[in-house]
C-alpha positions in Angstrom: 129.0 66.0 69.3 126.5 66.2 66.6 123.8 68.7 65.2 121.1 66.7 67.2 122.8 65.9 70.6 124.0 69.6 70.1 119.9 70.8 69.6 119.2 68.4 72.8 121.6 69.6 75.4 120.3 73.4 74.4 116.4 72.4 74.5 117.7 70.8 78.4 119.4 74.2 79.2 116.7 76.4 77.7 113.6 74.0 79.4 116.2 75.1 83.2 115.7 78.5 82.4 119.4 78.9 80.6 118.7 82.4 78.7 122.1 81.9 76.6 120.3 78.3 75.5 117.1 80.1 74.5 119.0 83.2 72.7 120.7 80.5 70.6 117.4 78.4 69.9 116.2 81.3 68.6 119.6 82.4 66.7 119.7 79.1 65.3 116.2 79.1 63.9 115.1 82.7 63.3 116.2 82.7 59.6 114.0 79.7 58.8 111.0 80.9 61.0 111.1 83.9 59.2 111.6 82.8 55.9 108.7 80.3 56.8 106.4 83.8 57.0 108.1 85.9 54.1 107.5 83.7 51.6 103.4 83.3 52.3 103.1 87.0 53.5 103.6 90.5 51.5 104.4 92.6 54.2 107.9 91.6 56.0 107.0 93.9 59.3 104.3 91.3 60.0 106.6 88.4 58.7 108.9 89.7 61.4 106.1 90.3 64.3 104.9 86.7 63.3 108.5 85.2 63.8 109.0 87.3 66.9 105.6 85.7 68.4 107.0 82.1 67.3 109.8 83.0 69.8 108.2 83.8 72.4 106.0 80.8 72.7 108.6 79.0 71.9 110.4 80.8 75.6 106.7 80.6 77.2 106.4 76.7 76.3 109.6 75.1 76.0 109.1 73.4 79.6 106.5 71.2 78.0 108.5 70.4 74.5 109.3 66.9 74.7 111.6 65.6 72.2 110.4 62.8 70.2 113.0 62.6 67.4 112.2 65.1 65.5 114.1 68.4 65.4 113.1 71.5 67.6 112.4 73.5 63.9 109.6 71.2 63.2 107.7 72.1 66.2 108.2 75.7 65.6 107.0 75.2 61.9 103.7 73.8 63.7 104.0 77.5 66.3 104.5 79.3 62.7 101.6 77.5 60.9 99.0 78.4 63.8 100.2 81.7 63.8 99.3 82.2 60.0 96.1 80.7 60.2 95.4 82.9 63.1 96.8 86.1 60.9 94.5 85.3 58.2 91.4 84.2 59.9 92.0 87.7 61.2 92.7 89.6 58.6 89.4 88.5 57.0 86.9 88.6 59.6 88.0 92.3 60.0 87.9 92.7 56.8 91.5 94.0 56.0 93.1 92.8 52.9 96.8 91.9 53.3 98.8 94.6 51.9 99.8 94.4 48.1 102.5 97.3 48.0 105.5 96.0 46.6 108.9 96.5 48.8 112.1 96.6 47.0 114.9 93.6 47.6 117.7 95.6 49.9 121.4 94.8 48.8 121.4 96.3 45.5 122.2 100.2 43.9 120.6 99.2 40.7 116.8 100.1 41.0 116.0 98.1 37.7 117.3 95.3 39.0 115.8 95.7 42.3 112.5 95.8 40.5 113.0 92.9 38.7 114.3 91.2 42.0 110.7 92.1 43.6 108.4 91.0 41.0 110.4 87.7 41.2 109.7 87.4 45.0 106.3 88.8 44.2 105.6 86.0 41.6 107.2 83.2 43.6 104.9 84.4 46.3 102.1 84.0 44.6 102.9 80.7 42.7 103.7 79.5 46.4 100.1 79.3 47.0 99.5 76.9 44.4 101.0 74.0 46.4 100.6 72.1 49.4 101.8 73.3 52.8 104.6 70.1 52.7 105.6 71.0 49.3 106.0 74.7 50.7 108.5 73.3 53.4 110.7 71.3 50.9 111.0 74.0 48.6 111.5 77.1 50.9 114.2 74.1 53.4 115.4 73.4 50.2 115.9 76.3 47.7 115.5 79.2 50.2 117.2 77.9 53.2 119.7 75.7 51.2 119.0 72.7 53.5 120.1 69.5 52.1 117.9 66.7 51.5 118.2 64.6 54.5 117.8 67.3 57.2 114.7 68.8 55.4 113.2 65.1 55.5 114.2 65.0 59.5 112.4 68.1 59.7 109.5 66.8 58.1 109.7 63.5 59.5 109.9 61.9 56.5 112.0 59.9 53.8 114.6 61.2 51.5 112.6 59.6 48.7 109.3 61.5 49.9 111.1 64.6 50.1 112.7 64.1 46.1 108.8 63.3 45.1 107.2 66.1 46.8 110.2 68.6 45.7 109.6 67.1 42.1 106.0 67.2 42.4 106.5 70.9 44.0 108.5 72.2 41.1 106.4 71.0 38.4 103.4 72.8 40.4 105.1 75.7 40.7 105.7 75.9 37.0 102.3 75.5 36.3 101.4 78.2 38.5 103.8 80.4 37.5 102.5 80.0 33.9 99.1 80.3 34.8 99.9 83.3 37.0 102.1 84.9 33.9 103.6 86.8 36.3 107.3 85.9 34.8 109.0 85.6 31.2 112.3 84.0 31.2 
């Protein structure tokens, strides 16, 4: 069996109520949800709360997913998008400003290089918004999630060739921003 017909026959158990179908949906795809929110958002509890509310529309709506080709993960990249427009058209008609406290990057005893490891995740952030919301998807499928080419263009419905010129066009955005940012010296 492959990766698709696998995804299929666990959207047909989880849309008969099979909770072992939808616990595996969700294992399968909470890494990328959440990266999906970590990378636009400086707060990781509401990266997480975000990702958990993909999940459970995904549970509440799964009955009327109806496969069209595309893998499962782009429709909950569509649940994830809403829910971040949502989040900040939120956060700014209540006039909160998303939090700007810096977190440091768990896995490491060495507090300068934890530091370091932040502002790098801090600056990426912020260079992230400097490119389009496809872009955003090839580089975090690519570089964060380590996706290769051709899934990240099933995900995104589109070409191998369209995914290599938006991850060029991406990179050399990015490198602009950065720059223009100056929030990293190599």
């Amino acid at each position: 069996m492959n990766r698709l017909s696998d995804e299929t026959a666990l959207i047909r158990r989880a849309q008969q109520g099979d909770r072992a179908a939808l616990a595996a949906l969700h294992d399968q795809y909470y890494r990328a949800i959440y990266t999906y929110f970590a990378t636009r958002l400086d707060v990781p509890q509401v990266a997480e709360d975000l990702t958990s509310e993909v999940f459970v529309r995904m549970v509440q709506k799964i009955s009327k997913f109806r496969q069209t080709g595309r893998p499962l993960l782009a429709w909950l990249y569509t649940i994830a998008r809403n829910l971040l427009t949502d989040y900040h058209r939120e956060s700014r008609q209540n006039n909160a400003p998303l939090s700007l406290e810096e977190h440091l990057v768990a896995g490491t005893d060495n507090p300068a290089r934890s530091a370091e490891n932040s502002m790098a995740v801090d600056c990426l952030r912020k260079a992230l918004e400097y490119i389009t919301e496809e872009q955003r998807l090839v580089v975090v499928g690519k570089f964060l999630e380590g996706r290769p080419t051709r899934e990240v263009a099933r995900l995104l419905g589109k070409t191998e060739g369209a995914v290599k010129a938006l991850q060029h066009r991406a990179l050399a955005a990015l490198r602009r921003a950065i720059e223009q940012e100056g929030c990293y010296e190599p």
